[in-house]
C-alpha positions as CSV (number, residue, x, y, z in Angstrom):
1,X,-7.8,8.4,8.5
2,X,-4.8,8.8,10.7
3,X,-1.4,8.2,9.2
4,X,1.6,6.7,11.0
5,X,4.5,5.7,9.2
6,X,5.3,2.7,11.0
7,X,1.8,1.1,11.2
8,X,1.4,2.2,7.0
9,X,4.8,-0.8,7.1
10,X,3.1,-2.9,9.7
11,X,0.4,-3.7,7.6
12,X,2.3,-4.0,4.1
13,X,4.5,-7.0,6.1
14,X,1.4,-8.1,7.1
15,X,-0.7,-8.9,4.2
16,X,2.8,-10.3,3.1
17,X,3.6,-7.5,-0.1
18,X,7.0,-6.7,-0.8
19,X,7.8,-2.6,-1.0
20,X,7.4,-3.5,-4.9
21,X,3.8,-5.0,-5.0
22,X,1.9,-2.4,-2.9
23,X,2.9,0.5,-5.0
24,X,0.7,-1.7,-7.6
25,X,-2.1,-2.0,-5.2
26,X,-2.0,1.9,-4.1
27,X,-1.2,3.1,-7.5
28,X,2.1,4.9,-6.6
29,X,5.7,4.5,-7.0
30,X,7.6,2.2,-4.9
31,X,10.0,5.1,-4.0
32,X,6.6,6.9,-2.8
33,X,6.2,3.5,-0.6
34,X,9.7,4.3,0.9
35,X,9.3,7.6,1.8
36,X,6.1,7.0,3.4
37,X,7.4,4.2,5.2
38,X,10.6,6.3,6.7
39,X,8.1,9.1,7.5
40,X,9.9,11.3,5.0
41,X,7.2,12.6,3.2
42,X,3.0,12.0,4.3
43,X,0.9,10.3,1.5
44,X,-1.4,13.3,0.1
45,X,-5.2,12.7,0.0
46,X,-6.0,10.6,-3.1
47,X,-3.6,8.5,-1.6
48,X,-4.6,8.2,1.8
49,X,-8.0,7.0,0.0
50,X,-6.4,4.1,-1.8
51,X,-4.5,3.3,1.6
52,X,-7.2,3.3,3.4
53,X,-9.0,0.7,1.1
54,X,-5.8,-1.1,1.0
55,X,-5.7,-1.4,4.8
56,X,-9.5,-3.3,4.1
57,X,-8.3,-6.0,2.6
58,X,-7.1,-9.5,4.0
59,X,-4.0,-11.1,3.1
60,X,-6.2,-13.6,0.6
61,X,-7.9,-10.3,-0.6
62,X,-4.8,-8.6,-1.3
63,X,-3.3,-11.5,-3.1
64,X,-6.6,-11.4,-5.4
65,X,-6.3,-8.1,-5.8
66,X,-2.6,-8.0,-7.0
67,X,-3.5,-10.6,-9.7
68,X,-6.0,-8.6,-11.3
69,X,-4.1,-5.8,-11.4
70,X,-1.4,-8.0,-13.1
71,X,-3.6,-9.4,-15.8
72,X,-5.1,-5.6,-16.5
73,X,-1.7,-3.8,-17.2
């Protein structure tokens, strides 16, 4: 998967998640989701993983997907 920064913040606008809901979604910090974001730091591998099945999902999907993670923690 190739990582850019910008595109990674693109997305997260996209889908319509705040800098505090995709950390939920990617199972991170939202710090982590700043970093990333500025192009501070590079996700590591695991994480790329969970991005990359992130970047998957429509906007509906990642709604969904937020809720259940909600009603599990």
């Amino acid at each position: 998967m190739r990582w850019r920064p910008d595109g990674f913040g693109q997305h997260r606008k996209r889908l319509g998640l705040s800098a505090e809901q995709m950390p939920r979604l990617v199972g991170c910090s939202a710090l982590s989701i700043y970093k990333w974001e500025s192009g501070k730091v590079r996700p590591r591998q695991a994480q790329l993983d969970a991005i990359a099945r992130v970047r998957k999902l429509s906007k509906t999907e990642a709604s969904e997907a937020l809720r259940q993670v909600r009603t599990i923690a």
